[in-house]
C-alpha positions as a printed NumPy array, in Angstrom:
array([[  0.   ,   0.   ,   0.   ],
       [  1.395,   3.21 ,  -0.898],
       [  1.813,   6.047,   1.37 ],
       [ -0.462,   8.925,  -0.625],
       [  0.719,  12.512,   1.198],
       [ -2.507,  14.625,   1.458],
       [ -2.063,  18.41 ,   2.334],
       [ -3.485,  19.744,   5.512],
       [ -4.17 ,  23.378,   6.734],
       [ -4.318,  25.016,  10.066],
       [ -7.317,  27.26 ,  10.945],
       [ -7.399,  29.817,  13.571],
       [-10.129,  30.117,  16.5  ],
       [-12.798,  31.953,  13.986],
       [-12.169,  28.933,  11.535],
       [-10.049,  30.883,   8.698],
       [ -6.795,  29.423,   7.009],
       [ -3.834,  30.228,   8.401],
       [ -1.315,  31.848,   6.113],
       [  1.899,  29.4  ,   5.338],
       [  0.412,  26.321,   7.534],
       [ -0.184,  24.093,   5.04 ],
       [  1.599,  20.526,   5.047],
       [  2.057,  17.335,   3.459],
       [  1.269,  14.124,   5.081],
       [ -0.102,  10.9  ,   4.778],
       [ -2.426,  11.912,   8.006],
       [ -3.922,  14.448,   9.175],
       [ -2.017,  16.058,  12.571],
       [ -3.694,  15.325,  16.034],
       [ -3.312,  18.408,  18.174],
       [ -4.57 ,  21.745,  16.599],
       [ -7.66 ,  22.535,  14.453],
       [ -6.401,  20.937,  10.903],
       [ -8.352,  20.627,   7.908],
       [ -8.034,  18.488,   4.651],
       [ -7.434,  20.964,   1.627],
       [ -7.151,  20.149,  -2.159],
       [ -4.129,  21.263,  -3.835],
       [ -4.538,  21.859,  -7.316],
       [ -2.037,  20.528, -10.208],
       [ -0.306,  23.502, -11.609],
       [  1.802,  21.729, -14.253],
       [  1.655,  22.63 , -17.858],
       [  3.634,  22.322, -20.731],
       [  6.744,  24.334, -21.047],
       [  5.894,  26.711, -23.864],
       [  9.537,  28.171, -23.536],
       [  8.514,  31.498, -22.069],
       [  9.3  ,  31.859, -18.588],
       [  5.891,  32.407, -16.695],
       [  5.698,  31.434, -12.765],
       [  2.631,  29.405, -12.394],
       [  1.866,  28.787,  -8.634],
       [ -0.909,  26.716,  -6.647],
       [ -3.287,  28.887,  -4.29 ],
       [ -6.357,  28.011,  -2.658],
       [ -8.624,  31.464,  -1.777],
       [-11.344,  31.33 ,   0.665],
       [-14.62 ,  33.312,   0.628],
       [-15.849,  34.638,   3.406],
       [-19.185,  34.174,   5.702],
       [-20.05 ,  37.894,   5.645],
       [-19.713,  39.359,   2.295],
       [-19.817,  37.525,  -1.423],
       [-16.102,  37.829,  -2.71 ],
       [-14.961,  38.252,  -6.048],
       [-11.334,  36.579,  -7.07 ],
       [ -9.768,  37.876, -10.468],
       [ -6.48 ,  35.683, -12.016],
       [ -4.645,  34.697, -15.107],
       [ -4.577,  30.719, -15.201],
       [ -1.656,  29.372, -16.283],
       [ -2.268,  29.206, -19.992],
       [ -3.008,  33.247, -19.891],
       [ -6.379,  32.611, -19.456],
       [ -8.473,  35.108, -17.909],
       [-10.335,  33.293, -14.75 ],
       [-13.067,  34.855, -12.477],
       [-14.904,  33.037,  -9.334],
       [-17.777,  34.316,  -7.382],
       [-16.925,  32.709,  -3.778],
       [-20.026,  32.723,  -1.152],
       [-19.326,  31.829,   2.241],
       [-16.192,  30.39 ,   3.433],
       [-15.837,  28.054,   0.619],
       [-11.84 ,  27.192,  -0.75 ],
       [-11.338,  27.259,  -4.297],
       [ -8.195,  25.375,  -5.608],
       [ -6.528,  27.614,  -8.467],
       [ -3.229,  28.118, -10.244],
       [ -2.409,  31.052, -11.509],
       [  0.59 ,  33.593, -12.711],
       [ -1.386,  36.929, -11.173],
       [ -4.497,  37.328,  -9.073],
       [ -6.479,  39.689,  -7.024],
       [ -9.389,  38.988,  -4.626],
       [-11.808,  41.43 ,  -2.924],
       [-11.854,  42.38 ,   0.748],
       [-12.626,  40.001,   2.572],
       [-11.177,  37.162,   0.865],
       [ -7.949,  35.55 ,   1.684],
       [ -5.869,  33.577,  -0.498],
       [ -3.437,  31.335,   1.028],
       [  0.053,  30.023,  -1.149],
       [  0.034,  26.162,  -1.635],
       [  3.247,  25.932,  -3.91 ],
       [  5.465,  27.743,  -5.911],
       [  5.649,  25.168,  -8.707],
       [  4.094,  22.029, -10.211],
       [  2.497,  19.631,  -7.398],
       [  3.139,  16.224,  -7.567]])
C-alpha cells in the first residue's frame, strides 16, 4: 500500500486558514484545528517562455460575497464568485481577490 501525502491546513479560532500552515502528510495532525485541503495541479507544458505558475487556494468569506480575479496558467483570464467560506483550488501567474477574501500560497511550482 502506498503512502499517498494529502495536504493539511491550520485554521485559527474563527475557523479561517492560516497563512503558510499548510503541510504534506499521509495523516492528518492530532493536536490543533487541521483541515483536509485540495491542492490543485499547476503543471503545464513548457511553452519556452518563462511564466511562474503557482498553486493557491482562496477562501470566501461568511459575511460578504467575494470576487477573485487571475490569469490561469495558460493566460487565461479566470473569475470566481466565492459565497461563504468556501476554498477554491486555483493556479495562476497573477491574481487579485476582494476584501474580505484571503488567499493562502500552496506551492510555488508544479504539485506532484
Amino acid at each position: 500500500m502506498a503512502n499517498i501525502k494529502k495536504a493539511y491546513a491550520r485554521r485559527d479560532y474563527s475557523g479561517r486558514i492560516i497563512e503558510s500552515s499548510i503541510i504534506r502528510r499521509t495523516r492528518m495532525p492530532k493536536f490543533g484545528n487541521w483541515v483536509e485541503v485540495i491542492i490543485p495541479d499547476c503543471c503545464v507544458p513548457s511553452t519556452g517562455t518563462a511564466t511562474t505558475c503557482s498553486s493557491y487556494i482562496a477562501y470566501g468569506s461568511v459575511t460578504a460575497v467575494v470576487t477573485l480575479s487571475y490569469t490561469d496558467c495558460q493566460g487565461e483570464r479566470q473569475s470566481a464568485t466565492l459565497s461563504g467560506a468556501e476554498a477554491h483550488p486555483f493556479c495562476a501567474t497573477y491574481y487579485s481577490i476582494t476584501s474580505p477574501g484571503t488567499v493562502v500560497k500552496v506551492s510555488d511550482n508544479c504539485v506532484d
